[in-house]
N, C-alpha and C positions, 0 to 999 in steps of 0.2 A: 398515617397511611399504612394500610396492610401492603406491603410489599410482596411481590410475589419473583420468582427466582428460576430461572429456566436454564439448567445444564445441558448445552450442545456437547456429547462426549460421541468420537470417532470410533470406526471398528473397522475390519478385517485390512487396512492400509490408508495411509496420509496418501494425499495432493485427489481425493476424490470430492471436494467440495464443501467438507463441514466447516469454511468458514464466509463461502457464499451462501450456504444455507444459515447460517446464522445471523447474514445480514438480512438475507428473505424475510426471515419470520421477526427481525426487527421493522422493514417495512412497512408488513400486513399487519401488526399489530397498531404499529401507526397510523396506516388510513382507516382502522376502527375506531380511532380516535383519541390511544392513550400512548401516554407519554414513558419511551423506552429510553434504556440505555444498554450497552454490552461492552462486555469485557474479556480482554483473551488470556487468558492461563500459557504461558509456555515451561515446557519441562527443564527447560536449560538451568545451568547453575550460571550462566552471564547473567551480569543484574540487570542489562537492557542488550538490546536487538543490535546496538552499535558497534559493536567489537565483531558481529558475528558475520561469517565469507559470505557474503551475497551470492557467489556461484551457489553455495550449498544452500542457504537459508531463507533467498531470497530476498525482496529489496528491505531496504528498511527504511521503514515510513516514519515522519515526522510529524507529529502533533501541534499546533499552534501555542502549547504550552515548553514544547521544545522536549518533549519524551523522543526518543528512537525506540520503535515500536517494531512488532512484524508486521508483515504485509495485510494481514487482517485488518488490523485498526482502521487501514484505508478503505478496504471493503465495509466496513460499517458506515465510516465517514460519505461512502459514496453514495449507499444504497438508501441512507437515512437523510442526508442532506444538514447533519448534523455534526460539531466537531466535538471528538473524541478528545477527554484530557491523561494527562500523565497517571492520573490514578484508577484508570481502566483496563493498565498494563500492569501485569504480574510473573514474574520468572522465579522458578527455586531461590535461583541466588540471591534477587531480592528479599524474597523471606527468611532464607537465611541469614543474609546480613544484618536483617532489621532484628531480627529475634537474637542475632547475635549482642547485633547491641544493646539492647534492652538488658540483657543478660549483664553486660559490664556494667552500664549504669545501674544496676542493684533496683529496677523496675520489675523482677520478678518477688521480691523481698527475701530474697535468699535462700529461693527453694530451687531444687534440685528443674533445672530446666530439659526437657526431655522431647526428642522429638515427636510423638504422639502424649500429649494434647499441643504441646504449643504452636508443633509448627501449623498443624490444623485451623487449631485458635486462631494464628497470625492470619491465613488465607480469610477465613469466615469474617473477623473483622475488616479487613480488607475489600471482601465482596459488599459487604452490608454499606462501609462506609461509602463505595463507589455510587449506591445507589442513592445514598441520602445526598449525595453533593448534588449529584444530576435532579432528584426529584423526582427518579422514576416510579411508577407504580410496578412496568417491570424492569430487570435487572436479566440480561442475558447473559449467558456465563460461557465460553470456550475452551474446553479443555485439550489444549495443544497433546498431539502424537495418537495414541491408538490405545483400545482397550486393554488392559493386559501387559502392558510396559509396565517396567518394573516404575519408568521415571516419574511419570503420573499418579501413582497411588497414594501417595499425603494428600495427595487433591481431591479425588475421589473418593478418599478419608473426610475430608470438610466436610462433602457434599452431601455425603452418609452423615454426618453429624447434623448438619442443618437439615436434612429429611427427618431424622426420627425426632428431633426438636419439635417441627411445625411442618409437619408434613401436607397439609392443606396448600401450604404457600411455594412447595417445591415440586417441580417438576421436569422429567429426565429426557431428553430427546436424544436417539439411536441414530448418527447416520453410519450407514451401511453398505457396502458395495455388492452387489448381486451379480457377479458374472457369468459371462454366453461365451463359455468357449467351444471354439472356432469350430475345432474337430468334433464337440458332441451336437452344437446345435439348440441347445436347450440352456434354461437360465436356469441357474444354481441357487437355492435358499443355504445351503448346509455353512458358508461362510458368515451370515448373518444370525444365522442359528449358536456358531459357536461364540461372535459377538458378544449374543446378548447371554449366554453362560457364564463368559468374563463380567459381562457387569454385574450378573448373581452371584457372585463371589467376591464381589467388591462389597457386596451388600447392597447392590441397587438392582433396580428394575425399569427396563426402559416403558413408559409412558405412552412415547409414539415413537415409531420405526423410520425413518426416514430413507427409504430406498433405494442407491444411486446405480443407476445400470444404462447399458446402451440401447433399453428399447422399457416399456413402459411396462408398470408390474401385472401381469393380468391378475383376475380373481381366484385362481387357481393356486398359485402364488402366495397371493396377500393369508387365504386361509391358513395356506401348512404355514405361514412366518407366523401369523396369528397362533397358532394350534400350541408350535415347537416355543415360543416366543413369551407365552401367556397376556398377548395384548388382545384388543379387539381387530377385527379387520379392517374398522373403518378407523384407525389409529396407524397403520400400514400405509404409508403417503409415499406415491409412486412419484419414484425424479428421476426420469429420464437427461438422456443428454440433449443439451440445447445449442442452438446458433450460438449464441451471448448470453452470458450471465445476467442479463440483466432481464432475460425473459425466465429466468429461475422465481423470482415471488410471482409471477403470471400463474406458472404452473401450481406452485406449491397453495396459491391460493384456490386455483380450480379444485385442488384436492381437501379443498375448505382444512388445512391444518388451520390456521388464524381459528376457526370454529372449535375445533379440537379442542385445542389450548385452553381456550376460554371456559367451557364447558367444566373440563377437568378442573381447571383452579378455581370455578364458582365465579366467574366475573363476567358480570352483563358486558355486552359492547354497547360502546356512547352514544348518545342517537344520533349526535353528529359527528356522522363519517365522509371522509377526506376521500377514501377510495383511490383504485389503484389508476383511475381514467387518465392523468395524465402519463401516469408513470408507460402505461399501454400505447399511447398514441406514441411516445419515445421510441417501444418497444416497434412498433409496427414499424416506424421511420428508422429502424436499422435494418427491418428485416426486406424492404421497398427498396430500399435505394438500389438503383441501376446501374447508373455515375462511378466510376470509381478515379481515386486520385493517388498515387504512387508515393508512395516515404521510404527514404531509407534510414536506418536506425543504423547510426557508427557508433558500437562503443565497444567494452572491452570483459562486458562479466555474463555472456551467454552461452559460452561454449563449457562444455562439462563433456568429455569423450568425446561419442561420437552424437550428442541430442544437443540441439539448443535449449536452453532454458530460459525463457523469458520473462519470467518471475520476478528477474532480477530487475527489471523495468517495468514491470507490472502499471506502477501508476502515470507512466511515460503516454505507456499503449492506451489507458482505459482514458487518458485526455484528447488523445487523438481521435478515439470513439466519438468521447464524446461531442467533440468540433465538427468533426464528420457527419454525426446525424442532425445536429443543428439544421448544417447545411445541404443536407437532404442527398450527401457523397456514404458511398462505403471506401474502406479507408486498407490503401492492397500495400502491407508491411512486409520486408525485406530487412534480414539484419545481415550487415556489412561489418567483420572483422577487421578495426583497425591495424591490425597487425599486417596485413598482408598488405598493406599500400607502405608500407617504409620498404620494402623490397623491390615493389614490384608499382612503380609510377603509370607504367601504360594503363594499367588496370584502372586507373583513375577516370578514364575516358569514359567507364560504364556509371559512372557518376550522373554523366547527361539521363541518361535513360531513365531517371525520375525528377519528378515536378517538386521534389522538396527533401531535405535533410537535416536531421536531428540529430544533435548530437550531447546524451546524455550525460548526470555527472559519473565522478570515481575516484578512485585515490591510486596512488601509484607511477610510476613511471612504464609501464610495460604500453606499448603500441599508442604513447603520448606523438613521437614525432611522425606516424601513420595520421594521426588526427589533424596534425597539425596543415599535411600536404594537401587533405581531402577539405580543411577550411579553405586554404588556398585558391583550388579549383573552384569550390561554389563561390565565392567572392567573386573568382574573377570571370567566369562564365555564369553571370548570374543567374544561380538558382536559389533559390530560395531555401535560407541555414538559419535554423535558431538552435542559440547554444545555452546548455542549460548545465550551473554553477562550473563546474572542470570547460566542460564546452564555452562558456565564456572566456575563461581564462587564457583559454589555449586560441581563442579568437581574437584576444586580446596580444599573445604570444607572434603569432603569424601578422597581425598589422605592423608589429614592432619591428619586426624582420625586414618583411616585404616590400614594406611602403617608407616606417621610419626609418630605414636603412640600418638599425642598428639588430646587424647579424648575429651578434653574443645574445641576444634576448634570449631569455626565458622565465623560469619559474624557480624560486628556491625549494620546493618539494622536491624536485626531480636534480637538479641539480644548486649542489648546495654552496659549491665555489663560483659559481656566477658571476660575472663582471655586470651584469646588465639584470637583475631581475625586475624585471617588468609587473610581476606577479612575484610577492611575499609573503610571508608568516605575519599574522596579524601580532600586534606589538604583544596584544596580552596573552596571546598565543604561546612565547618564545619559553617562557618560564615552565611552562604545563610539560612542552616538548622534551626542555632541558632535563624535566624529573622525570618523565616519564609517566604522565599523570595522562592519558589518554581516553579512558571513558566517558562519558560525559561531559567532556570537555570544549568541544567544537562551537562554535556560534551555530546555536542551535533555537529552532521558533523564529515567532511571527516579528518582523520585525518594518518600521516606517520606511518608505521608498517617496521621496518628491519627484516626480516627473516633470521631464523638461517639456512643455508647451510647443506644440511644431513638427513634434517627434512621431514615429512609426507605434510607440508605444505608448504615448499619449491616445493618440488617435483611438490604438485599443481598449485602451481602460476610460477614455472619455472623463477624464479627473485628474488633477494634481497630486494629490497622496492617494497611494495604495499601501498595504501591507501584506508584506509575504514572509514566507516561512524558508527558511535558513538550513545549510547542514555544510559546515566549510572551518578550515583554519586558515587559508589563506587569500587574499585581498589584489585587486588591482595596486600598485606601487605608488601612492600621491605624489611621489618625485616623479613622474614620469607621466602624470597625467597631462600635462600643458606641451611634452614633444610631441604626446598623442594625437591633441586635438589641435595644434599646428598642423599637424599632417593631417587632417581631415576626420580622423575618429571623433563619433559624437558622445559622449558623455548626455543619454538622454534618463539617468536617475542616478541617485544618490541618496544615501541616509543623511537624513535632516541632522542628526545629533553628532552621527562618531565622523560624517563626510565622508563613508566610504561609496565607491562606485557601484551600483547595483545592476544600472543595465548598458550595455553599448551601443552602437549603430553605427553602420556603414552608409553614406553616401552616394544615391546614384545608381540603387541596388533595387530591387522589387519587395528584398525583404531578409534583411541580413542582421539577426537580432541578435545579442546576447545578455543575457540575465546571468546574476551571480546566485540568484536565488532558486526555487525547485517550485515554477506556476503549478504542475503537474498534482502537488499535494491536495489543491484547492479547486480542482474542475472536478466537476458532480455532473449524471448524466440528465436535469434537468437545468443546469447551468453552467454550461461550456464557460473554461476560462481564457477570460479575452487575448492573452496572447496566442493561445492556442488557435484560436477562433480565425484571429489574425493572420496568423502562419495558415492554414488551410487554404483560407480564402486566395491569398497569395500564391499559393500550389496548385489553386484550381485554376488559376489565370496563365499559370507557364506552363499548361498542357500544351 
């Protein structure tokens, strides 16, 4: 297979969309009918996304292979309806480590290891290998942070290597930000211009311009980028801002890049094409809805000064979308600071005011007994609460209390002298803690779930085994499951193999869920995931 190799590299600033644009143009490639994959670059010297502060980094996505990713990989996973494996994610540290050890093992044969060619080497080998696993014909590649960093340029270095290599099969995309500031009134090329300067001095040349600004590129525009830029104009692909990311491959194909691409690399498209029809009719059914249904999101990693950042639950949000447009609802989010309810109880009252709460995972002890007061509430004023992996836990924390009467309940994370942890360190867990051995460590990927027949969560998934994807070290307590379900807790899943508890349920509730696992990774917006589905529908009935 002639493989062909597509570098998404970022300019003039992050968080502008180069890695929804790189799940776009994995989309459009696919409803021409070939077969993609992508893969994301981050600059970091962590050898995965797991260690790193979600305030700052945003969420970290899990892979079915049990990788901790950046939030991209979910963006590809969503937009492609594909799942992304462990070896599609690449960080410094990881090539470092790897090249390091190569090095000890005497797998260079005793030559002088240096970090230009090897550590280049290690990336190229790496990208080449991702594609031959997947079977891609292409290979999309994202180069985490901005033109011009110093952090990125070994990578950029590969990319430069595999160009002058086979340059037929490589090809560079610019995304760019074009700003309209306020006080001139006019859109600015000069920051995209100096872009793509940076990447001539990388020794590359962007291919096609991808343009991200608050209003669409005119022709005026596209020429001086074209002029100052050395591309064509019709390689200039105007991306304005949208409702939803998920009407970004609408756009980007209206501006035929999919055609672009092709042309450039020499590859016919297939005669049979998939096309973007149904992805459009989604699109439309987000932008229609009328109906809106109220969530409030309780958790504990969105505040950063004075901005929320939502990033950090990214794939939280985009499962609610997608439940929402199934159901023909737009979907009006609210985030609620745990913290502020262990002070302030009255405030719990504005709980009522919406038709549903979620409550996502986390680690830590910080605004644990704020979450615990506001499971409380939706329990007992039934509204409608699905808790997801920490939110179970803590849902599991407040029955014990509440109901099983037993006041000492809690959690060994948060409290490590416990008379009563209800919620523990998983046995193989204890050892990792004890050394200090935390990276990669956590029960982590897809794992069996038997569902109990009868249940609220049967109901949704319509089947006895399911498989979900995992990110936790600590466990419902099996000494404590049978006080549980005397007192009414239902135990409606469980792993077949290890017997641990997967999901809970309350009795007598419209809709009182909790999962130990993260549904959230596995909802695509052409296939809502059925708890999510579930929860909605239930939201929409306690208007």
């Amino acid at each position: 297979m002639n493989r062909k190799y597509i570098f998404i590299i970022g300019g003039v600033m992050s968080g502008i969309g180069k890695g929804v644009t790189a799940a776009s143009i994995f989309r459009i490639l696919q409803s021409k009918g070939h077969s993609v994959t992508a893969m994301k670059i981050d600059p970091y010297v962590n050898v995965d996304a797991g260690t790193m502060n979600p305030v700052e980094h945003g969420e970290v996505f899990v892979t079915e292979d049990g990788a901790e990713c950046d939030q991209d990989i979910g963006n590809y996973e969503r937009f492609s309806g594909k799942d992304i494996t462990k070896d599609n994610y690449l960080t410094t540290g990881k090539v470092y480590q790897t090249v390091i050890n190569k090095e000890r093992n005497l797998e260079y044969d005793g030559k002088c290891v240096e970090v230009v060619p090897h550590i280049p080497d290690e990336v190229i080998y790496r990208i080449k290998r991702a594609g031959k696993l997947a079977q891609a014909e292409f290979v999309l590649i994202e180069v985490g942070g901005t033109i011009g960093e110093y952090q990125n340029l070994l990578f950029l270095e590969a990319a430069r290597m595999m160009h002058l290599k086979n340059p037929k099969d490589v090809l560079f995309v610019l995304v760019s930000y074009l700003p309209v500031p306020s006080t001139v009134g006019e859109m600015k090329t000069k920051p995209t211009q100096n872009a793509s300067r940076a990447m001539n001095e990388a020794g590359l040349q962007p291919d096609i311009i991808v343009g991200r600004s608050s209003y669409p590129i005119d022709e005026i525009r596209k020429k001086k980028i074209s002029s100052f830029c050395n591309v064509d104009p019709k390689d200039v692909i105007s991306a304005p801002d949208a409702d939803s990311v998920y009407e970004v491959p609408v756009l980007l194909d209206r501006e035929k890049v999919g055609e672009r691409i092709l042309k450039k690399l020499n590859v016919r498209s297939k005669r049979k094409q998939e096309g973007l029809g149904k992805w459009k009719n989604f699109v439309e059914r987000l932008k229609s809805a009328d109906k809106r249904v109220r969530i409030a999101i309780v958790g504990k990693y969105f505040e950063t000064g004075d901005f929320v950042l939502t990033d950090s639950y990214i794939s939280v949000i985009e499962a609610i979308k997608h439940a929402c447009g199934q159901e023909n609802y737009k979907e009006e989010i609210t985030w609620l600071s745990a913290e502020k309810y262990e002070k302030d109880e009255e405030g719990l009252r504005e709980l009522s005011e919406y038709d549903g709460i979620i409550m996502p995972g986390g680690f830590g002890k910080r605004g644990v007994e704020g979450m615990i007061k506001v499971i409380r509430y939706a329990r007992e004023n039934k509204i409608p609460f699905m808790g997801l992996c920490l939110g179970m836990q803590l849902a599991v924390v407040e029955y014990a209390r509440n109901v099983c009467g037993l006041k000492e309940a809690s959690s060994s994370e948060f409290s490590k002298d416990t008379s009563c942890p209800v919620i523990d360190v998983m046995s193989s867990q204890k050892e990792v803690i004890k050394e200090s051995r935390y990276g990669g460590t956590m029960r982590l990927g897809a794992y069996d779930c038997s569902v109990e027949e009868g249940t609220i969560a049967h109901k949704a998934y319509g089947k006895k085994m399911v498989k979900e994807r995992h990110r936790h070290r600590f466990e419902v307590n099996s000494e404590y499951i049978e006080t549980l379900k005397k007192n009414g807790l239902v135990i409606a899943g469980k792993n077949p193999n290890l017997g641990l508890v997967e999901i809970i349920e309350v009795k007598k509730h419209p809709f009182f869920v909790g999962v130990q696992f993260h549904p959230e990774f596995k909802s695509r917006p052409l296939s809502a995931h059925p708890m999510f589905v579930s929860f909605i529908r239930s939201a929409i009935k306690s208007h």
